[in-house]
C-alpha positions in Angstrom: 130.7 119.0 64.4 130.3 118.1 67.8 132.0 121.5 68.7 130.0 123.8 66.4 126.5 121.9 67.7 124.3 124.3 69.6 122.6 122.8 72.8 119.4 123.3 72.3 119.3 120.8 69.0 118.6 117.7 71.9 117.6 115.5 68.8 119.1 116.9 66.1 122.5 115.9 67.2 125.6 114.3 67.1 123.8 111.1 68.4 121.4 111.7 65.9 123.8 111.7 62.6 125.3 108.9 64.7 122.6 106.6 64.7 121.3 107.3 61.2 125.2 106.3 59.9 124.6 103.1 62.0 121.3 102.5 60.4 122.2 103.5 57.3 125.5 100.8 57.8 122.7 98.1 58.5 121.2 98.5 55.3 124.2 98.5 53.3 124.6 95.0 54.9 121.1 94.2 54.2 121.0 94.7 50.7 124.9 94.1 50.1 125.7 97.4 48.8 128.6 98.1 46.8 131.3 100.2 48.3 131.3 102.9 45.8 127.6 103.3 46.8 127.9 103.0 50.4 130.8 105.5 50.9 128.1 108.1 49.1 125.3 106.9 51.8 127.3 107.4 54.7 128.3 110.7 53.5 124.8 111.4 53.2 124.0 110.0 56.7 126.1 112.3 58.4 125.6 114.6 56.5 122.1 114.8 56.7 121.8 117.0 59.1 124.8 119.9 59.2 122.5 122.5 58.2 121.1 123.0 61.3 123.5 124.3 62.6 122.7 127.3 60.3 118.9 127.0 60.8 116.5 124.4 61.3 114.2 126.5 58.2 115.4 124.3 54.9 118.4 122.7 56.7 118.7 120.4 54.3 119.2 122.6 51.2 122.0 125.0 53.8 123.4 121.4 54.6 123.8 120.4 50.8 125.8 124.3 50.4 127.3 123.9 53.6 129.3 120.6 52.3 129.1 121.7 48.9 133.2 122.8 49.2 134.2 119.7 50.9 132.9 117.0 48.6 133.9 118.8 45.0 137.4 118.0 46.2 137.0 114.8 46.3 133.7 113.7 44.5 132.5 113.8 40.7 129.0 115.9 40.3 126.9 112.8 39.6 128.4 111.6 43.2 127.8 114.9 44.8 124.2 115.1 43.3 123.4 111.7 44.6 124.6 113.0 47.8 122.1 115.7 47.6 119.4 113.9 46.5 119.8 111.5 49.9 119.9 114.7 52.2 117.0 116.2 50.5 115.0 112.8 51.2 115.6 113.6 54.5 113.4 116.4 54.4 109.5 115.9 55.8 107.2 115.2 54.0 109.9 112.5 52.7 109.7 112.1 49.1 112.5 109.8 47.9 112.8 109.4 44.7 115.7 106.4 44.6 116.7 103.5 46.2 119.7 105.1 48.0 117.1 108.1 48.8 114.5 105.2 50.4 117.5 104.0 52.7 118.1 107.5 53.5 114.2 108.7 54.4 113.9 105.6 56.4 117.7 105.4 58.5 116.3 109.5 59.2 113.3 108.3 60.9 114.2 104.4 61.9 113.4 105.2 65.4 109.6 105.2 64.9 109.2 101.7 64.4 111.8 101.5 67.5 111.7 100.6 71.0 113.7 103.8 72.1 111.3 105.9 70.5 110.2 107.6 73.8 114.0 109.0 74.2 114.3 110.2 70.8 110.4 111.7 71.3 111.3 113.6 74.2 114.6 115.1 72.8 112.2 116.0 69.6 109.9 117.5 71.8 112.1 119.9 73.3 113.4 121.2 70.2 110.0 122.1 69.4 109.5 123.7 72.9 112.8 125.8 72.1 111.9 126.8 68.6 108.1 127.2 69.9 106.5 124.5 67.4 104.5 123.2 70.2 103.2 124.6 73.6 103.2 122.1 75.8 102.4 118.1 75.6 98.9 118.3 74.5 100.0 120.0 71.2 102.7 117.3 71.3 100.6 114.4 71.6 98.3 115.7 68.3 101.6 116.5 66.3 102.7 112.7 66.8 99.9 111.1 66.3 99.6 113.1 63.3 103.1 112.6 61.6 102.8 108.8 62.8 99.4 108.9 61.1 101.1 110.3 57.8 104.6 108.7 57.9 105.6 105.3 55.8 108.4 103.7 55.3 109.9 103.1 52.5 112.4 100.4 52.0 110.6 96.3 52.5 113.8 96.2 55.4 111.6 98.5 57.1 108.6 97.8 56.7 109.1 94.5 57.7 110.9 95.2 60.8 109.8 98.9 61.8 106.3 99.5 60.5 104.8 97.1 63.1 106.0 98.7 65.9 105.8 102.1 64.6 101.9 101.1 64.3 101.6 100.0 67.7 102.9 103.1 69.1 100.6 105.3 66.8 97.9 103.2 68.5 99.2 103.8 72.3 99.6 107.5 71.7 95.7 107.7 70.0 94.7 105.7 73.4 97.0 108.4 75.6 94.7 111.1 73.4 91.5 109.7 74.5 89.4 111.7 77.5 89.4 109.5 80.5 86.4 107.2 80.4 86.1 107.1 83.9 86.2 110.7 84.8 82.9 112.8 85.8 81.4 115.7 83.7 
């Protein structure tokens, strides 16, 4: 992976699949996961995000195709389809519709409710400069307030320990948003 990954994917990374496998590994603590299940989570966690390196447009389905041939050697299709159904959790708006999906759609975007969301922002944002998403930081600002706005966590782990700070940041950006009080018209 890491020699196939394109540059310009500054948060869709290696670091990113990365981090969502260590996440993910902190839930299967959390909730004492059997191994069965957890091999098929971290399978899912890192391979959440192979498809963009086909295109960011539906990644997640060209991910799910793209690891299709690896996992039928090893995998049963109930497996594999649980597989799929975590990666395609993944994709925003999240719509999980199981438990393993939940851990998955919340390990994706754990860094909300984080305190190194500002690194993980900023490598977001410049995706969106390359694939021109956004313009510049204004258009930024509105598109996170927005997705914060819209965004919940699924799993009571994370609400509990990411939803407060994920609320607090939503607030400091809305406050960034605001016109300066203080300047003359």
């Amino acid at each position: 992976m890491k020699k196939r990954w394109p540059s310009h994917l500054t948060y869709h990374s290696l670091s990113h699949t990365i981090d969502v496998a260590n996440v993910c590994n902190d839930y299967i603590t959390y909730y004492n996961i059997d191994k069965d299940n957890a091999d098929l989570i971290r399978i899912a966690a890192i391979s959440h995000d192979i498809g963009y390196l086909i295109s960011p447009t539906d990644h997640e389905e060209l991910g799910i195709k793209e690891v299709a041939p690896f996992l039928k050697k090893v995998l049963n299709d109930k497996q594999i389809e649980s597989i799929n159904g975590m990666i395609r959790a993944t994709k925003v708006p999240q719509d999980p519709t199981t438990f393993y999906e939940e851990i998955l759609a919340d390990a994706d975007l754990d860094y909300l409710g984080r305190e190194d969301y500002d690194i993980h922002s900023e490598k977001l944002k410049q995706e969106f400069l390359y694939y021109k998403v956004i313009k510049n930081e204004e258009d930024w600002l509105k598109l996170q307030i927005t997705f914060l706005q819209g965004h919940r966590y699924h799993t009571s782990l994370a609400k509990k320990i990411r939803q407060p700070k994920k609320i607090a940041k939503l607030e400091a950006l809305k406050n960034k948003a605001k016109p300066n009080s203080n300047s003359i018209h």
